[in-house]
Every structure is written in structure tokens, then in C-alpha cells.
N, C-alpha and C positions, 0 to 999 in steps of 0.2 A: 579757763577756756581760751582757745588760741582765739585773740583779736585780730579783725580784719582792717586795715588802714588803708584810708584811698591812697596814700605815698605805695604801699605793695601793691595795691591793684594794677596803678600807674607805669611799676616796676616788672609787671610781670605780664606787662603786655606793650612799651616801650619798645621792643627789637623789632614789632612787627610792622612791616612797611606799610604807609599810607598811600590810597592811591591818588588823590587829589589835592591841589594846595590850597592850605587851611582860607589864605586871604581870598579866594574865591566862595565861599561857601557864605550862605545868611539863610537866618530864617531858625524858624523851632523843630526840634525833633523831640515828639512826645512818645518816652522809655514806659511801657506797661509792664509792670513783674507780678511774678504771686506773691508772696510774703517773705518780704525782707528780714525777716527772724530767723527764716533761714539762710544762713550761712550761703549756700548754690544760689537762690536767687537774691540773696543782696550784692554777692559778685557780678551777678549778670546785670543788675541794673546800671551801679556803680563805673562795670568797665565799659558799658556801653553810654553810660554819660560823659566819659573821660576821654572816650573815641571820640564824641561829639563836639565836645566843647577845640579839645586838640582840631579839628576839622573848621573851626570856627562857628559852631553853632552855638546858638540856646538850646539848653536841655532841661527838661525836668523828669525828675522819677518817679510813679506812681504805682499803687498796688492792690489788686482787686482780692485777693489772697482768696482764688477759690471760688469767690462768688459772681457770674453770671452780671445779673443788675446793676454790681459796682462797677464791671469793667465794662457794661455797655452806657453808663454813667461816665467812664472816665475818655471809652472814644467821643462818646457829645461831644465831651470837653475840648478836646484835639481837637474838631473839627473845628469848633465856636474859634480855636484860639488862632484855625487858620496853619496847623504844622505843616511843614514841609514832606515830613513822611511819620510811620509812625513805627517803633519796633515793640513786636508783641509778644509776652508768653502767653499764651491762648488759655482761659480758663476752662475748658471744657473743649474737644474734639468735634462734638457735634453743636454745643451749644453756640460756642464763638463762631460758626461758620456767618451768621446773621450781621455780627459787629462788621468784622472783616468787608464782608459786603461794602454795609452801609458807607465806610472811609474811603473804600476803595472806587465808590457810587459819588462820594463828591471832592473824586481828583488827587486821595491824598494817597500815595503810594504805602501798604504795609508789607513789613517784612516779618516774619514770625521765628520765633529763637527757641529752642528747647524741646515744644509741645508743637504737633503736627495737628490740623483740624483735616476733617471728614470731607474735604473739596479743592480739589486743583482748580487752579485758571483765576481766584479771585486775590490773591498775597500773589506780589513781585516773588517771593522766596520764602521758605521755608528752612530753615538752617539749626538741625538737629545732633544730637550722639547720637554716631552707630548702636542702639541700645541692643540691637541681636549680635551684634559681634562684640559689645561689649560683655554683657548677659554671658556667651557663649565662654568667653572668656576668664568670669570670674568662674561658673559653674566646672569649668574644666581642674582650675586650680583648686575652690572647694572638694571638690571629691580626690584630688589626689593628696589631699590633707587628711579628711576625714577616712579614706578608704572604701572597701566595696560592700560594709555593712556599720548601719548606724541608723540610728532614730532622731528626725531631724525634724525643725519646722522652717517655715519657710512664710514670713512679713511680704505680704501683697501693697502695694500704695492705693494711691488713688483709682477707682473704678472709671471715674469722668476722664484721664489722660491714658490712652494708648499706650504711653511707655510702660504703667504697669501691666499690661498683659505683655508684650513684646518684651520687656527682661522673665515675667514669670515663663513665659514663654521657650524661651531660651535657655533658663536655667531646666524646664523639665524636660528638652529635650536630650540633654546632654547627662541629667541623672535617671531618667525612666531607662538608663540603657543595664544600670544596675540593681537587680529585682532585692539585692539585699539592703539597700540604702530603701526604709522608710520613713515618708511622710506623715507624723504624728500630728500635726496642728498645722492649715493653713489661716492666715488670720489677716484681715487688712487694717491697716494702721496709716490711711491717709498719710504716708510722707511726715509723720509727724513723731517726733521721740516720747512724747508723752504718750500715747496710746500705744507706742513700742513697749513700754514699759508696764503699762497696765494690762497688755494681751499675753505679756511674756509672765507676767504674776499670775493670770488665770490661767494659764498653759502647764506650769510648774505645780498649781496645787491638782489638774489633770492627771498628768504625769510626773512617774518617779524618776524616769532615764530620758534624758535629752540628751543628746552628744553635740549636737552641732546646729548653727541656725546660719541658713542664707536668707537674705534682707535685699527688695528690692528698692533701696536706699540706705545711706547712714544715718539719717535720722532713726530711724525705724531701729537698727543694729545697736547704735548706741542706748536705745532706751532700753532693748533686751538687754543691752549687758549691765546694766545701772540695775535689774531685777534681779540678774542672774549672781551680781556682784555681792548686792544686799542680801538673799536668799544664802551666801556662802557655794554657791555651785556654778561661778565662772569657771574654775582652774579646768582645764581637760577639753572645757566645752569650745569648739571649731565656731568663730563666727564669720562671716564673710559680708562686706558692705558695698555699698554700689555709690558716687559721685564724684569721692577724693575729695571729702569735707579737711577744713583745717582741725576737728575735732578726732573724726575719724582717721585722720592721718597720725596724732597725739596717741590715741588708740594703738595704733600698729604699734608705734615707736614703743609702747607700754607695756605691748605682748598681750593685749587685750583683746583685739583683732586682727586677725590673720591677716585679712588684706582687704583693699578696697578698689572697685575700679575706678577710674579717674574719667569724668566727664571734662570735654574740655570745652567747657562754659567761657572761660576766659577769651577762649581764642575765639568761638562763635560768634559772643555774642560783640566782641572788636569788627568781625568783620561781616557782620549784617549790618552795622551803622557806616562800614566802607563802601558796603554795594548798597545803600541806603543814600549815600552822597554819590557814589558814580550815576546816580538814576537822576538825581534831583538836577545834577548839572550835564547829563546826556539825552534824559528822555528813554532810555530803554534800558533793559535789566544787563546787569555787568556777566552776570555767570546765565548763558542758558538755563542750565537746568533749574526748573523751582525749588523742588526738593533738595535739598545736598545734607549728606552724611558727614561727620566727624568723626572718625574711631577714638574708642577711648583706649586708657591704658591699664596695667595693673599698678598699684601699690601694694609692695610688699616689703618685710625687713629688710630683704635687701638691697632696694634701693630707694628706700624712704628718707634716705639723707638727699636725694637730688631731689627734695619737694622744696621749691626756693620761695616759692608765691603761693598765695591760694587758688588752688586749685590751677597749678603750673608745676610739672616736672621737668628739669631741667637733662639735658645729654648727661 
């Protein structure tokens, strides 16, 4: 398994400019992630601690992985401890709109990374992947791997974060255009490799003929191919991943996965802790817009050798 070291994290977001000087900055900034096990958000919390600390903060990282209660547990905490601001991956769309609130109700500026909640006007910013032009993107290259007829399934994420509906989204509007490419199994697998792998086991004693799986994640992708590998009926089979895991990158390089799209977590969540200190030392938000988009990229054979960092493609 490709390890992730805070010296790469550090490395593969180093070039990008700071806009404040570190000796001016004090105070805590409390990092919320979902579950550090995975790979995308242990990157996210890590580079946005490394922003932090580089800026002159205190930081610490915590992680509600999912659950509601925890993460309205861990703003309490932020508030008690007094942070300066707070960077959020939202456990829920609708659910977190409440926390978000409450910090934003006693002074403490939020900025959300990854996952988008159900409410403008209460988070300074929102600072996401393009996940429809990512989505559009991998499904475009899927199908011109697989072709214009196949029996495919297709790995849903989490139902509580919008980005799974906006990549499934995406991907079916750009394969519903082909009446001979069908959908054999759609199956949600919470973001997670292990239930990738146990949906893709009960999908295969379903079905005789699979040709190809799109995955609204590489967690998800990689568990299907860990089934498909052990079952003896990877070779032929089209997979396609969605983040730009250091896993799923090991994957392409393997010939295991076709390709994956590349979220760029690294660079977001670097520069939500930079409009996170232009606030705390301005008073008002650095970038207008709330919301702001990051496009993602593809990973493919052929240029999987300019993957330098996790979840960093280089020119």
C-alpha cells in the first residue's frame, strides 16, 4: 500500500504561495475530516494542518467519520477551545447545516472543503471538486474504453453527501446517450473498499457477464477489483475510479484500473486555511464567491508517471 508521509504532503503543496505572513497569524484553527483511513481525507486534514501550522497557527485534526453527533461534538469543542476559524468536511448536506450555524452564531468563521451543505450565507466558503465536470470526464473516457455496448455496474457512495448523486449524475448523463451500454447492478458502497468488495461478490454470483465498473470513488473501485481479482475475472474487465487515491494511482500503474479522476484535495484544502487566515487578519472573506469549484483531472497510463505527491499531478 502506497504510504502517505507528512514530508510528501508538505512537498506537494510547498510551491503554492501563501498569502499572509506566518509571524502575524495566532490563535487555533480547528481541522474537521471524515475518516482519516482514508487516504483523500487524511490528505485533507494533514495538508490543511501543514498550511496551518506554515501560517503560524495551532492546529489540531479531528474526525467525525460520518457521524452527525461526533462532529457536532467536535464543533462544541472548537468553540470551548476558542479557534480562530474552523475548516470543515461536512458530515451530512443537510445534516451539518445546524453545526455550521451554531460556530458561525458564536464568531468563529467556517470554511467547508470537499462536501457542500443544503445552505448558502452561513460558511465564509465552500471550496469543493468540480465533481460534474469531473464525473463528466471520467464517464467520457469510460465509455471510450468500454465502447457502445457492455454490461456494466456502477458503485454509488454515500447517499448523506451530494457529491454522490452529482458524479452518479454525470456519469449517467453521458452513458444514457448509449442505449447499448447496460446497467446491470447499481449498488451503494458508502465511499468505502470494503463494501466495494462485498457488493462486487454479490453482483458476480448475480451475474455471468460484467464487462466494465464505473465507481463513484476509488475506494469503492479498488474493493471491486480485490473481488473481481480473487473470483479470477479482473483481466478484460473496464474499471474506472474517481479521487486520484495513492492506491488507485498503484492500480493504473498495474493495469488494474484504467484510470481515475484526480480530485484536488491537496490544493483545496491548502487554500481554505489561506482564505481562513486572510479572514481572521481582514475581517471579510478573501474570494467573493462562497461556493468555488476546483476541476479535477484524469489519471491515466499515460501520464501516471507525473503523479509526484498524493493526490498532486505534476505538468
Amino acid at each position: 500500500m502506497f504510504k502517505i508521509t507528512r514530508r510528501a504532503l508538505l512537498a506537494a503543496t510547498a510551491s503554492l504561495p501563501l498569502m499572509a505572513a506566518a509571524a502575524s497569524a495566532e490563535g487555533l484553527i480547528s481541522i474537521i475530516v471524515n475518516d482519516p483511513a482514508n487516504p483523500y481525507w487524511f490528505t485533507e486534514g494533514e495538508v490543511a494542518r501543514a498550511t496551518a501550522e506554515e501560517l503560524g497557527y495551532t492546529a489540531n485534526v479531528s474526525a467525525h467519520r460520518g457521524d452527525t453527533n461526533t462532529e457536532s461534538n467536535l464543533i462544541d469543542a472548537a468553540i470551548t477551545n476558542g479557534a480562530a476559524a474552523i475548516i470543515l468536511d461536512p458530515a451530512n448536506a443537510d445534516g451539518s447545516v445546524g453545526v455550521v450555524r451554531r460556530a458561525t452564531e458564536a464568531g468563529i468563521p467556517v470554511f467547508l472543503v470537499n462536501a457542500e451543505i443544503n445552505e448558502s450565507g452561513i460558511a465564509i466558503a465552500q471550496l469543493v471538486s468540480n465533481n460534474a465536470q469531473g464525473a463528466a470526464l471520467g464517464a467520457v473516457t469510460w465509455q471510450g474504453l468500454v465502447g457502445d455496448e457492455a454490461r456494466y455496474v456502477e458503485f454509488f457512495g454515500n447517499p448523506s453527501d451530494n457529491n454522490a448523486a452529482t458524479r452518479s449524475n454525470g456519469y449517467n448523463t453521458v452513458l444514457s446517450q448509449y442505449p447499448g451500454l447496460e446497467k446491470v447492478a447499481e449498488e451503494v458502497a458508502n465511499w468505502d473498499r470494503t463494501q466495494g468488495y462485498n457488493r462486487m461478490q454479490s453482483i458476480m454470483q448475480a451475474h455471468d457477464q460484467i464487462d466494465a465498473v464505473i465507481s463513484g470513488n476509488d475506494e469503492m473501485a479498488l474493493g471491486a477489483i480485490a473481488a473481481l481479482k480473487e473470483a479470477g475475472r479482473l483481466e478484460g474487465t473496464i474499471i474506472g475510479g474517481f479521487d486520484g487515491s495513492p492506491d488507485a494511482v498503484e492500480a493504473v500503474r498495474a493495469g488494474e484500473m484504467a484510470y481515475t479522476v484526480l480530485q484536488p484535495v491537496a490544493v483545496f484544502s491548502r487554500e481554505a486555511v489561506i482564505q481562513a487566515d486572510y479572514y481572521i487578519q481582514n475581517g471579510e472573506p478573501m474570494v467573493d464567491e462562497e461556493k468555488q469549484l476546483f476541476d479535477c483531472l484524469l489519471i491515466t497510463p499515460d501520464n501516471v508517471a507525473n503523479y509526484s505527491a498524493p493526490f498532486t499531478l505534476s505538468e
